[in-house]
Residue frames as a rotation matrix with the C-alpha (Angstrom) as fourth column:
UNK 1
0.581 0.814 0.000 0.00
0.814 -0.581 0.000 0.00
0.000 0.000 -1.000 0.00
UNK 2
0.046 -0.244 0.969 1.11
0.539 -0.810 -0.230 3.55
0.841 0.533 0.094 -1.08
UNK 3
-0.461 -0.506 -0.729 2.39
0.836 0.029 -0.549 5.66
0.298 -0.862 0.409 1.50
UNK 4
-0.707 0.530 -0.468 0.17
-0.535 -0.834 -0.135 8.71
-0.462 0.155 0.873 0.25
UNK 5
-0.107 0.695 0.711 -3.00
0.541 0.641 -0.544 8.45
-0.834 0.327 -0.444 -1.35
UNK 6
-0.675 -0.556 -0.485 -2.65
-0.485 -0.161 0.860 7.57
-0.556 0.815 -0.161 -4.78
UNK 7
0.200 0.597 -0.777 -5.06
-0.963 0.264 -0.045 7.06
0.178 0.757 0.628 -7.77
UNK 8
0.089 -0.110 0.990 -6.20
-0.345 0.929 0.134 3.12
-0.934 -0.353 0.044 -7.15
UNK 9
0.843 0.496 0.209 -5.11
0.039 0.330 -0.943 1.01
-0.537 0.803 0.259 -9.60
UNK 10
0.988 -0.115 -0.098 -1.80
-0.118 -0.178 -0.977 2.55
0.095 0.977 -0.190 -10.90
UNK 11
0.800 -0.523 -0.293 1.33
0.600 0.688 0.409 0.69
-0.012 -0.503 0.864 -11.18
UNK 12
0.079 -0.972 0.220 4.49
0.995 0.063 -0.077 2.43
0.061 0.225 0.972 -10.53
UNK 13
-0.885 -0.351 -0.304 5.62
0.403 -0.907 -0.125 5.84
-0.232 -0.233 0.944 -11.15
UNK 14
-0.520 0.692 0.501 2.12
0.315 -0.389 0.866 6.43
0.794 0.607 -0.016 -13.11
UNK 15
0.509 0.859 -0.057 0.12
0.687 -0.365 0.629 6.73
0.519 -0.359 -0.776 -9.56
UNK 16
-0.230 -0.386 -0.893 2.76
0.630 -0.759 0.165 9.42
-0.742 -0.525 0.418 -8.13
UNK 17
-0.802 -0.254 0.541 2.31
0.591 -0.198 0.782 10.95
-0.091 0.947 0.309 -11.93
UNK 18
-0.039 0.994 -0.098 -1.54
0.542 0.103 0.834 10.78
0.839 -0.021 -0.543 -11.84
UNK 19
0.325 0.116 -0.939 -1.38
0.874 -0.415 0.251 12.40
-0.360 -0.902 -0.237 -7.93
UNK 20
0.316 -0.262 -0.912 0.96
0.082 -0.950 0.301 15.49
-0.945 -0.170 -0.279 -9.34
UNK 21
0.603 0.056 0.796 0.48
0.628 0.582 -0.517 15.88
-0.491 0.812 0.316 -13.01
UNK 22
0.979 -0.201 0.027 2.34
-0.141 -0.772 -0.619 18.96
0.146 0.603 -0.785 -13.38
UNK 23
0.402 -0.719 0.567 5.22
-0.822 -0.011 0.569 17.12
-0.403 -0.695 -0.596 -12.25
UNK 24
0.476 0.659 0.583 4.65
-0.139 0.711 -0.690 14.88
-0.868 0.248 0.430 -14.73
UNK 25
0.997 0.079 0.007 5.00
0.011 -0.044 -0.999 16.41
-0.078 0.996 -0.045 -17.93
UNK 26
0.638 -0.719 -0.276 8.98
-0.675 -0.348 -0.651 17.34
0.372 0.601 -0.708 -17.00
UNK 27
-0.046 -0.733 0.679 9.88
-0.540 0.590 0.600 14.13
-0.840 -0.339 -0.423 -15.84
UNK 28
0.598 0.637 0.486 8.18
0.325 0.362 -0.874 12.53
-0.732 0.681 0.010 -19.06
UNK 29
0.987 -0.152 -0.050 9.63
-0.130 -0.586 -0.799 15.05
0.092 0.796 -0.599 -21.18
UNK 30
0.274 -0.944 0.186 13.51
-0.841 -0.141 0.523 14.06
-0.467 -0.299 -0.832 -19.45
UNK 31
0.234 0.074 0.969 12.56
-0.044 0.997 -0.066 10.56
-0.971 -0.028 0.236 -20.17
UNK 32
0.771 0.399 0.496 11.91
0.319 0.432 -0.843 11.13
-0.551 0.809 0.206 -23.77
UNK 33
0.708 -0.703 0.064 15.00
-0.580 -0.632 -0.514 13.31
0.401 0.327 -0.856 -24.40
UNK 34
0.152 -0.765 0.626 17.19
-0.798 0.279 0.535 10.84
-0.584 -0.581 -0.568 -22.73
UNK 35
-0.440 -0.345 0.829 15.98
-0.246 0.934 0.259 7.57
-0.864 -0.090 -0.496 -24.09
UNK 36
0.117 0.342 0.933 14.53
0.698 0.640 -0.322 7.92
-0.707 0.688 -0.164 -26.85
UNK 37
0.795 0.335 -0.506 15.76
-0.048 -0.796 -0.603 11.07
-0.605 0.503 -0.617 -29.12
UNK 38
0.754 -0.638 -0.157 18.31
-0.070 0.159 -0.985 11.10
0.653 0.753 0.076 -31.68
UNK 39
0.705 -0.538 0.462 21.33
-0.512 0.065 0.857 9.84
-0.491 -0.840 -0.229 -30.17
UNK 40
-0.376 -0.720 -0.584 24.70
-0.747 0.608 -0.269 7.79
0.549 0.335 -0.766 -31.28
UNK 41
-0.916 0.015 0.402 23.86
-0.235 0.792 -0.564 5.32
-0.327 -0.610 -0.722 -28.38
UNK 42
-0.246 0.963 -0.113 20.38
-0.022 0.111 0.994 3.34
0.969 0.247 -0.006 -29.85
UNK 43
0.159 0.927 0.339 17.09
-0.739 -0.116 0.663 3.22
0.654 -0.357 0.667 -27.61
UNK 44
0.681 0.602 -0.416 18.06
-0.258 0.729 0.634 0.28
0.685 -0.324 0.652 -26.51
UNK 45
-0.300 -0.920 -0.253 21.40
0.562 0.044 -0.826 0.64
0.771 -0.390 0.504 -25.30
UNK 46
-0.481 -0.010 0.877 19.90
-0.431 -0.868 -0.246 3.75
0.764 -0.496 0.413 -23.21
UNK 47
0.220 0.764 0.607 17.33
-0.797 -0.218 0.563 1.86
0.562 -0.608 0.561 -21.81
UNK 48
0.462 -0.288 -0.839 19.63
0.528 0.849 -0.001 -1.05
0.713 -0.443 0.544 -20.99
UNK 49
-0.761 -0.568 -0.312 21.60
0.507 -0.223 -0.833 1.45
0.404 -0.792 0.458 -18.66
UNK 50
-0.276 0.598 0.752 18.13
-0.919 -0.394 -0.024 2.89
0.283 -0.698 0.658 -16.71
UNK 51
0.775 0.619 -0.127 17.49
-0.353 0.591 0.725 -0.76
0.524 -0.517 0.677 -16.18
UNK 52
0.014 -0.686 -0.727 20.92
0.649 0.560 -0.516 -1.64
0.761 -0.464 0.453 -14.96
UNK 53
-0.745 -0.061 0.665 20.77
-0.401 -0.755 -0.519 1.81
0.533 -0.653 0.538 -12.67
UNK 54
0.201 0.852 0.484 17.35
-0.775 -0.164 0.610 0.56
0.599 -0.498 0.628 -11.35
UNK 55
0.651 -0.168 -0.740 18.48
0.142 0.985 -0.098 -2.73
0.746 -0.041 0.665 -10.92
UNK 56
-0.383 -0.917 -0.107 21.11
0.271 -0.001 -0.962 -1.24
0.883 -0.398 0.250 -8.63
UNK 57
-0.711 0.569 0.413 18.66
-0.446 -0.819 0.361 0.39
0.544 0.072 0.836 -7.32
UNK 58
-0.904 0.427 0.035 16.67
0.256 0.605 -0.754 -2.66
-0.343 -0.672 -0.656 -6.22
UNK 59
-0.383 0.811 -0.442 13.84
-0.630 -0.579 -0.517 -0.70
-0.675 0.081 0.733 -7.97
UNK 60
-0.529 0.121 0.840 11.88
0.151 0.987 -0.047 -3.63
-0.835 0.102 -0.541 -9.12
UNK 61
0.420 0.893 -0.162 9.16
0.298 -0.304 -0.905 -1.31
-0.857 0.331 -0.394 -11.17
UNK 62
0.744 -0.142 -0.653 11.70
-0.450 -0.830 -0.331 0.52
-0.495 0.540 -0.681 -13.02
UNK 63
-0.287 -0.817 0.501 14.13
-0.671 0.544 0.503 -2.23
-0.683 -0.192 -0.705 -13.64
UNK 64
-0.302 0.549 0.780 11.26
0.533 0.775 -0.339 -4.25
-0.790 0.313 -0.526 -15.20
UNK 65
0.670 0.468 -0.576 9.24
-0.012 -0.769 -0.639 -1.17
-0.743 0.435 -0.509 -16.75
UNK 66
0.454 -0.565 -0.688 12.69
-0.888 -0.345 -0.303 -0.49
-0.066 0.749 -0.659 -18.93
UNK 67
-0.440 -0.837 0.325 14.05
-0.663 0.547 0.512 -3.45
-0.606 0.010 -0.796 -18.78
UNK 68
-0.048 0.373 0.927 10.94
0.745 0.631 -0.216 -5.07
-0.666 0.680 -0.308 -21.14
UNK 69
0.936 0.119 -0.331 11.52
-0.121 -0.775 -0.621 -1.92
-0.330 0.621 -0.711 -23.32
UNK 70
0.206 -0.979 -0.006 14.98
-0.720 -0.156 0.676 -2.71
-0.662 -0.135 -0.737 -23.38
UNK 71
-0.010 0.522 0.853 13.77
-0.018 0.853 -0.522 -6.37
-1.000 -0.020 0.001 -24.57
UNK 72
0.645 0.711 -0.281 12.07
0.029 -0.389 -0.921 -4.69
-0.764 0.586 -0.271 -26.88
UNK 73
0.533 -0.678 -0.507 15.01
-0.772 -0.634 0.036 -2.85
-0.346 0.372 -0.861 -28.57
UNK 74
-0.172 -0.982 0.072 17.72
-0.969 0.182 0.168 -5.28
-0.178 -0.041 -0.983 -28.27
UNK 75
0.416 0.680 -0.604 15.70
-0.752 0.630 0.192 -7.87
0.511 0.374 0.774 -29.25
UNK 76
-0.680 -0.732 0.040 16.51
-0.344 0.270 -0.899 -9.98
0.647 -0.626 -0.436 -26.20
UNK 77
0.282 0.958 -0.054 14.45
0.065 0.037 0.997 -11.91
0.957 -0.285 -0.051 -23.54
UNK 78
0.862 0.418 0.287 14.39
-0.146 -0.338 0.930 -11.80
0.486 -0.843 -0.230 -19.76
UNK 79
0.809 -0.578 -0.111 17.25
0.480 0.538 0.693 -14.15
-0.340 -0.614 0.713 -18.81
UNK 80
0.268 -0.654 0.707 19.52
0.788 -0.274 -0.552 -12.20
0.555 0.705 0.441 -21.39
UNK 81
0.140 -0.199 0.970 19.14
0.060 -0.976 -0.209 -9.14
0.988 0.087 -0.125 -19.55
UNK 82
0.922 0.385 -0.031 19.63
-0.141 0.410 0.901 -10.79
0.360 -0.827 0.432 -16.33
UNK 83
0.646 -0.758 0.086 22.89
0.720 0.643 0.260 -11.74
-0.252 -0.106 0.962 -16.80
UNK 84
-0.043 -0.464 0.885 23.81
0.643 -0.690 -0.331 -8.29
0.764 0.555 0.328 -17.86
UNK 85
0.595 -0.296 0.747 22.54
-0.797 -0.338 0.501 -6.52
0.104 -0.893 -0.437 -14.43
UNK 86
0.940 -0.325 -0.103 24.24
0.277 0.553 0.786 -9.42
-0.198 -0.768 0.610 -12.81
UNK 87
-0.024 -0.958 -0.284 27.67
0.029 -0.285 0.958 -8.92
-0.999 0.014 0.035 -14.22
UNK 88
0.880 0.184 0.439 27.93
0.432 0.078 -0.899 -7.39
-0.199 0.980 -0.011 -17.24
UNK 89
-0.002 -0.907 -0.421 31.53
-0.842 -0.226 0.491 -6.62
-0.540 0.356 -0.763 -17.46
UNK 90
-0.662 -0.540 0.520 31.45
-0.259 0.816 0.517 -10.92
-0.704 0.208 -0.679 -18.70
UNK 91
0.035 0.455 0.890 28.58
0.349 0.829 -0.437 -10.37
-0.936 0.326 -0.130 -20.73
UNK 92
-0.010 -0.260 0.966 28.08
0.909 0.400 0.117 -10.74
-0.417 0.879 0.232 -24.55
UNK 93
0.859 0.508 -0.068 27.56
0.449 -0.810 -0.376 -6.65
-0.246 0.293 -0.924 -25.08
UNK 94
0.665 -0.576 0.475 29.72
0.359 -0.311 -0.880 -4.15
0.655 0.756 0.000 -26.62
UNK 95
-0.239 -0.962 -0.134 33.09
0.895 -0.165 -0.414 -2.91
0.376 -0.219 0.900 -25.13
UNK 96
-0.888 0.115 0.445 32.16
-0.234 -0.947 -0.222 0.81
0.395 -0.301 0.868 -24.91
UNK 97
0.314 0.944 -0.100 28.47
-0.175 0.161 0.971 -0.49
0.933 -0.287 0.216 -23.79
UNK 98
0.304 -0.355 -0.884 30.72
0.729 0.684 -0.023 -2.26
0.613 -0.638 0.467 -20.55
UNK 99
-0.730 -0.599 0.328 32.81
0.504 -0.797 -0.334 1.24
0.461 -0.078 0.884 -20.20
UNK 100
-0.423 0.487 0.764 29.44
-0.352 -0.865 0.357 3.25
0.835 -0.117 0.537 -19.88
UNK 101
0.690 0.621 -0.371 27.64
0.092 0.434 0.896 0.67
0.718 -0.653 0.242 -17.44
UNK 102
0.051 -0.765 -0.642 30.59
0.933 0.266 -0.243 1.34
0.356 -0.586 0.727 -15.15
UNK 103
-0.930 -0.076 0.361 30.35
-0.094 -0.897 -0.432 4.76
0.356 -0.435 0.827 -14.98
UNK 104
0.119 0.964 0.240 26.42
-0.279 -0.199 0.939 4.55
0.953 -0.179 0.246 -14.91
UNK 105
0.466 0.778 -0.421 27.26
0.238 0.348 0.907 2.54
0.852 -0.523 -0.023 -11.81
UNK 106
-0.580 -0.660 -0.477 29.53
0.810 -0.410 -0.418 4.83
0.080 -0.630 0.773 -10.35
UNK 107
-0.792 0.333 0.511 27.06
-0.327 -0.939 0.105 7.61
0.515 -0.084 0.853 -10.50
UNK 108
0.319 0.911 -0.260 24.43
0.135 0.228 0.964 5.29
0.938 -0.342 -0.051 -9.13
UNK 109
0.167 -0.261 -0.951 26.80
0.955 0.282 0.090 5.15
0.245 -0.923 0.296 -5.74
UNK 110
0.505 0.042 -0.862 27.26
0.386 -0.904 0.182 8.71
-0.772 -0.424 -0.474 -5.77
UNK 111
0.983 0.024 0.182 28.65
0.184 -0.150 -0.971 11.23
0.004 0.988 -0.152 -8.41
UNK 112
0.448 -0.880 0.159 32.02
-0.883 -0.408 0.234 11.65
-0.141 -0.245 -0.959 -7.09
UNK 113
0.224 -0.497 0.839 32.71
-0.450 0.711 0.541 8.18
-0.865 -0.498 -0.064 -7.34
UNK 114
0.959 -0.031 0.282 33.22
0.283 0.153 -0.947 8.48
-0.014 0.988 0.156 -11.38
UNK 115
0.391 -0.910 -0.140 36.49
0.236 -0.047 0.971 8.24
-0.890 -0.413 0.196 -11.81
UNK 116
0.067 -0.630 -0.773 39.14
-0.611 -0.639 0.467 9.85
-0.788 0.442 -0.428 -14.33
UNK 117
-0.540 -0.385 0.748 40.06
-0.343 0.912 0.222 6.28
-0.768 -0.137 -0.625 -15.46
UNK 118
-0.021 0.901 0.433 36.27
0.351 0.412 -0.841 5.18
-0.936 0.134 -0.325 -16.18
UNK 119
0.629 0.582 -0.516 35.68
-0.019 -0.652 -0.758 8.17
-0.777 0.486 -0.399 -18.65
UNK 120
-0.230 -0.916 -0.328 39.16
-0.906 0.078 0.417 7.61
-0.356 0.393 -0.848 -20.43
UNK 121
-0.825 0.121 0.552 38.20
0.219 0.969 0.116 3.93
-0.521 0.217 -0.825 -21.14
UNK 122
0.579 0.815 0.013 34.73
0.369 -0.248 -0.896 4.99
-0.727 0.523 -0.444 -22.41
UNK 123
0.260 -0.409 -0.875 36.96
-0.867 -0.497 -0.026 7.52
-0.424 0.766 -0.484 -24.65
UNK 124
-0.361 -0.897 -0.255 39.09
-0.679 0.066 0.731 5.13
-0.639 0.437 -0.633 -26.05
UNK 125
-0.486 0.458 0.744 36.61
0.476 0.853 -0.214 2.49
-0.733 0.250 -0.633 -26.70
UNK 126
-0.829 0.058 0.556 34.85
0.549 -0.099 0.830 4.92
0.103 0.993 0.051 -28.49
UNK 127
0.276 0.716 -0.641 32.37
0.930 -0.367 -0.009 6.66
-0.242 -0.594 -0.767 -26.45
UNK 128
-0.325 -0.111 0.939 31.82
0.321 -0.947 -0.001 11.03
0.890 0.301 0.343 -27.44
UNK 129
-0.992 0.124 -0.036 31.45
-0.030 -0.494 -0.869 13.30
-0.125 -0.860 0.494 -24.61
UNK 130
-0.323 0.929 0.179 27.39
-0.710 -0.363 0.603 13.16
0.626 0.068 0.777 -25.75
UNK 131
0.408 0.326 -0.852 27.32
-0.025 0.938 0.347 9.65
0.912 -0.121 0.391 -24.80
UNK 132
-0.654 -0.279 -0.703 29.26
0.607 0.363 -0.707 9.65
0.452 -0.889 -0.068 -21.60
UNK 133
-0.769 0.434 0.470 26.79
-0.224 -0.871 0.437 12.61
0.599 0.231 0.767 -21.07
UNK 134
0.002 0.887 -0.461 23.88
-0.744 0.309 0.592 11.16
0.668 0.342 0.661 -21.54
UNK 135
0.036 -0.057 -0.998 24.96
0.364 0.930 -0.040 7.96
0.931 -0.362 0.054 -19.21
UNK 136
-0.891 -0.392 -0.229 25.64
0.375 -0.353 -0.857 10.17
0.256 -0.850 0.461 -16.67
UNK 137
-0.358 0.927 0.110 21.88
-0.912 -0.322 -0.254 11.94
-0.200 -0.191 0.961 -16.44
UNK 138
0.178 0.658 -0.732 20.13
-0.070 0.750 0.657 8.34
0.982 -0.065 0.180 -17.22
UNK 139
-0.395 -0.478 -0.784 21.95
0.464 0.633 -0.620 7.16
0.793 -0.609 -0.028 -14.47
UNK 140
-0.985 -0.026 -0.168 21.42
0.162 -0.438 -0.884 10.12
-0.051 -0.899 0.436 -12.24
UNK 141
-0.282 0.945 0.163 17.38
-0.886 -0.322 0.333 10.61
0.367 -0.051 0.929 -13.38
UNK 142
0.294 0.815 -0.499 16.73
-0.318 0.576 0.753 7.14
0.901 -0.063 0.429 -12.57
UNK 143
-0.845 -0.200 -0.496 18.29
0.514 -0.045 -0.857 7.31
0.149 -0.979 0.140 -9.30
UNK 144
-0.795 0.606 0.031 15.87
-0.581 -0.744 -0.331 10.43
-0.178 -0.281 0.943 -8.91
UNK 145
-0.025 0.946 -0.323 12.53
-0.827 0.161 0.538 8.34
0.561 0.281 0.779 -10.52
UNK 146
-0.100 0.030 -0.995 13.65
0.503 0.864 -0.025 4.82
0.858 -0.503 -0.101 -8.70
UNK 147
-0.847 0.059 -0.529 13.74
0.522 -0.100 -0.847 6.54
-0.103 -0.993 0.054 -5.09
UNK 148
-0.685 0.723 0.090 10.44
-0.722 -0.656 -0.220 8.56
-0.100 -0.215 0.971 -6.45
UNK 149
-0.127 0.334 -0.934 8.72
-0.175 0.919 0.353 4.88
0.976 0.208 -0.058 -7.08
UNK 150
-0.121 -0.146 -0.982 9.98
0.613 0.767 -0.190 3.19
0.781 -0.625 -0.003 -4.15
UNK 151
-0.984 -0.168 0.059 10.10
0.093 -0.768 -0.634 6.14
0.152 -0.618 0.771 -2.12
UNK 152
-0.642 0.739 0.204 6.35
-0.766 -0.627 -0.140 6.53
0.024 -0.247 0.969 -1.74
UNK 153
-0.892 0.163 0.421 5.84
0.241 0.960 0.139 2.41
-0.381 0.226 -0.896 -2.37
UNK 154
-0.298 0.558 -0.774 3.90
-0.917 -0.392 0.071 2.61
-0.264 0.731 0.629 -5.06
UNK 155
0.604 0.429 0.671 1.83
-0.270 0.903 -0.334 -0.55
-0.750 0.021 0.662 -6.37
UNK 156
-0.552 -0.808 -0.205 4.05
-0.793 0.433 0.429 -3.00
-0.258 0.399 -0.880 -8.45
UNK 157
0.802 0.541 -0.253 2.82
-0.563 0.826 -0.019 -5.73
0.199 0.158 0.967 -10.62
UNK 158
0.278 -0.686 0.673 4.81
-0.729 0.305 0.612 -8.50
-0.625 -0.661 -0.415 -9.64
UNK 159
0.559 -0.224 0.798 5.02
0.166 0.974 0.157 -10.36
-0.812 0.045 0.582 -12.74
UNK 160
0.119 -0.475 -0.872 7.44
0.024 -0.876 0.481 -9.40
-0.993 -0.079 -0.093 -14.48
UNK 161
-0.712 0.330 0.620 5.97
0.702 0.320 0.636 -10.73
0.011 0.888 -0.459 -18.13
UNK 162
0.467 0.848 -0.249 3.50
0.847 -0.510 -0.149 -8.03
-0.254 -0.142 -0.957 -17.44
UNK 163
0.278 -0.554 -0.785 6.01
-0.165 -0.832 0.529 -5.53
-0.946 -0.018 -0.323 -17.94
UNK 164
-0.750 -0.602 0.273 7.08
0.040 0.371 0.928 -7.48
-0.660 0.707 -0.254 -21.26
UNK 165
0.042 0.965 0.257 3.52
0.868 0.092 -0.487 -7.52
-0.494 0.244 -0.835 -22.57
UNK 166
0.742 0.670 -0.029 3.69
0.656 -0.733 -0.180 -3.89
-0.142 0.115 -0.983 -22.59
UNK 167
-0.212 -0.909 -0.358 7.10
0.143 -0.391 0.909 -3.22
-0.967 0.141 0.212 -23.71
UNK 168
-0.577 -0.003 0.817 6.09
0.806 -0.164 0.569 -2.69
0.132 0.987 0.097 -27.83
UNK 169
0.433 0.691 0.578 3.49
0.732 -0.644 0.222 -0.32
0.526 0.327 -0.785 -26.96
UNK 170
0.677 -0.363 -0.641 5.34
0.298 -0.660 0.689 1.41
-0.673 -0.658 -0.339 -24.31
UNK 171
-0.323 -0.891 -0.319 7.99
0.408 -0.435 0.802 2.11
-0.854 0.129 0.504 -27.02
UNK 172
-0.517 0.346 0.783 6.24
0.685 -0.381 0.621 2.92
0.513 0.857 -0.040 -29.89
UNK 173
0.769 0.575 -0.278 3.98
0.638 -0.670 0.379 5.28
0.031 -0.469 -0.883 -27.56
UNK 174
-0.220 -0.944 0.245 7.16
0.574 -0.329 -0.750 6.74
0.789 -0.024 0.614 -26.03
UNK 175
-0.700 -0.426 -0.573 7.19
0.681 -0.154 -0.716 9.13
0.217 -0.892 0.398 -22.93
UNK 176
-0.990 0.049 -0.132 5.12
-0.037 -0.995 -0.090 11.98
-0.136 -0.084 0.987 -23.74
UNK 177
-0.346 0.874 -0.342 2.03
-0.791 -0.077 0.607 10.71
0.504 0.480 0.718 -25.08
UNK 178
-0.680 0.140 -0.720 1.46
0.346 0.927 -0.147 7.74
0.646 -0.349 -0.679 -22.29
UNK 179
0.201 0.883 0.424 -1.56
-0.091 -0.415 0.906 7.91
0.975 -0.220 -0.003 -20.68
UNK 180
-0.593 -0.579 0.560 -0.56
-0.562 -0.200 -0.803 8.19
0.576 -0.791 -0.207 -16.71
UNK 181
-0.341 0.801 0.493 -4.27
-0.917 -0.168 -0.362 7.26
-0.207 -0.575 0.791 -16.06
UNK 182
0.352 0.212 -0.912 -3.95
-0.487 0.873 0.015 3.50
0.799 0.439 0.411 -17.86
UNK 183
0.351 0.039 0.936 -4.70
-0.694 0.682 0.232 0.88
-0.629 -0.731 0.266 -15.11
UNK 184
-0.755 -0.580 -0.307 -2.92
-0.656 0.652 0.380 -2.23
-0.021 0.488 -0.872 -15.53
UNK 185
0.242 0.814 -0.528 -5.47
-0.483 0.573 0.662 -4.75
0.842 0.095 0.532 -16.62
UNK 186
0.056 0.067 0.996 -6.86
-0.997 0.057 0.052 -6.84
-0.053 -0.996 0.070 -13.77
């Protein structure tokens, strides 16, 4: 049970969303400028580092939420992306993809704890200052949206095929144009 009262019915960030809609539109609008606008890094690469940040995160909703969008993209299924939060320095993903998920999870422990080193390796591998950028605000917004989830315990479906279900429409919809007020079916 929500710690505030929240709109019955909505999973995740949608019933804080739905409670303070003007609060809404510019997290939405970060979302869609992060993960899904023109970028060197694809959609799916972005949204594999907000699910590896949630995942640090412990932030089951948001972990799942992007992590069947991630799916989606990378054309990948659950256990695949398992094995990437778990230790993806050994999995099958690109070099400079490894480089960024290191920093992402140095910023997830705090932002000081990005190191000279990290960003150099990203460089060399091939990473542009947009992209280490860009890893650096996923990282830090979904710190900010996972503690705004969990922070107010928000309802969670708990299977996490339910989140896959609704990973094509969630991307093809994208950020801005999702209805806050869709209940998850019962």
């Amino acid at each position: 049970m929500a710690y505030i009262d929240l709109p019955e019915g909505l999973q995740g960030i949608r019933g804080p969303m739905a409670f303070r809609p003007e609060t809404a539109k510019p997290l939405n609008e970060l979302a869609e400028v992060l993960l899904r606008s023109e970028n060197s890094l694809s959609r799916g690469e972005r949204e594999l580092i907000a699910t590896f940040v949630s995942s640090l995160n412990d932030c089951f909703f948001c972990q799942n939420a992007h992590g069947g969008i991630a799916q989606y993209y990378l054309d990948c299924d659950m256990e695949a992306l398992d094995r990437i939060k778990k230790d993806y320095s050994s999995s099958d993903i690109p070099e400079k993809i490894k480089a960024l998920l290191s920093i992402a999870e140095s910023v997830q422990k705090g932002g000081k704890n990005v190191t000279p080193a990290q960003v150099e390796r990203a460089r060399s591998l091939g990473a542009t200052d947009r992209e280490i950028h860009d890893t650096v605000l996923i990282a830090a917004a979904f710190c900010m949206f996972n503690r705004y989830v969990d922070g107010l315990a928000t309802w969670t479906p708990e299977d996490r095929n339910f989140y896959v279900k609704r990973s094509k429409k969630r991307a093809e919809e994208g950020y801005l144009h999702f209805d806050v007020h869709e209940k998850a079916p019962s």
